[in-house]
N, C-alpha and C positions, 0 to 999 in steps of 0.2 A: 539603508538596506545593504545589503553584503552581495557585492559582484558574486554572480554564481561562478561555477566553470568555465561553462560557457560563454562568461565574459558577458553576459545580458541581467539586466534589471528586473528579476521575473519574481511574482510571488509564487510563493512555494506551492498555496493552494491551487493555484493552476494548472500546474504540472499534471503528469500521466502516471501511473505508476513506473514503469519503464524510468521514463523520464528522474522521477525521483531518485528512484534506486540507483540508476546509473551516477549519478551528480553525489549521492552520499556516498558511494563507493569512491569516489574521486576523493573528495573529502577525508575521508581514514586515511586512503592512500598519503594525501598533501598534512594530516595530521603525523602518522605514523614515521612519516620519512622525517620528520624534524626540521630544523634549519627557517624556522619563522621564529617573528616578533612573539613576545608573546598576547599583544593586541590581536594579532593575525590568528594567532594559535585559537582564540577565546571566539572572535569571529567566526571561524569555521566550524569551531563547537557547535555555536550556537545556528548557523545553519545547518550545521548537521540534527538535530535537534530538531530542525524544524521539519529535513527531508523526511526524517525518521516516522514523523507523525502521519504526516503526506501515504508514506509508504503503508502506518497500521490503518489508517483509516481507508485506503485503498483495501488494502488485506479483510477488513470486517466489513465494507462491503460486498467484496465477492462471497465473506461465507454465509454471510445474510443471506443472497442470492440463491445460493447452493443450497443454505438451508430450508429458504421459501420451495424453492423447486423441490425438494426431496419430500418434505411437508406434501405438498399437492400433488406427487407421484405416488404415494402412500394411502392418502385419503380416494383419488383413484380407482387404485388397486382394489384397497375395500371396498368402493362402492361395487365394484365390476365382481367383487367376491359376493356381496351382500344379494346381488341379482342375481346370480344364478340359483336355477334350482334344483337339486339332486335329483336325478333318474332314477328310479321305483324298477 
């Protein structure tokens, strides 16, 4: 497995989103800047690749979330519309 940054032995799935995000931004950074093997180079690809996932899979479930809550503030709304009754 690929030392993260932080220098620990961690699966990617475990991580936070935070956590992700920050260690794949390292990553570009330690990619971008050059001056690795290129074994090194392909290693951190390929972690980064992994934080990357970590990161959309965090990302689709908050919008799931967002979207379940908007869905049920909705249905809600129309019931509480559906109940009233117009004043004559």
């Amino acid at each position: 497995m690929v030392r993260t940054v932080a220098g620990t032995e961690e699966g990617a799935a475990t991580l936070g989103y935070e956590q992700a995000r920050d260690e794949l931004i390292e990553v570009v950074r330690r990619l971008e800047a050059g001056g690795t093997s290129l074994e090194d180079s392909l290693a951190l690809w390929e972690r980064g690749e992994e934080l990357a996932k970590v990161c959309r899979r965090w990302l689709e479930g908050a919008r799931a979330r967002l979207d379940a809550s908007l869905t049920s503030a909705d249905a809600a709304g129309e019931r509480a519309e559906g109940d009233a009754t117009p004043e004559a």
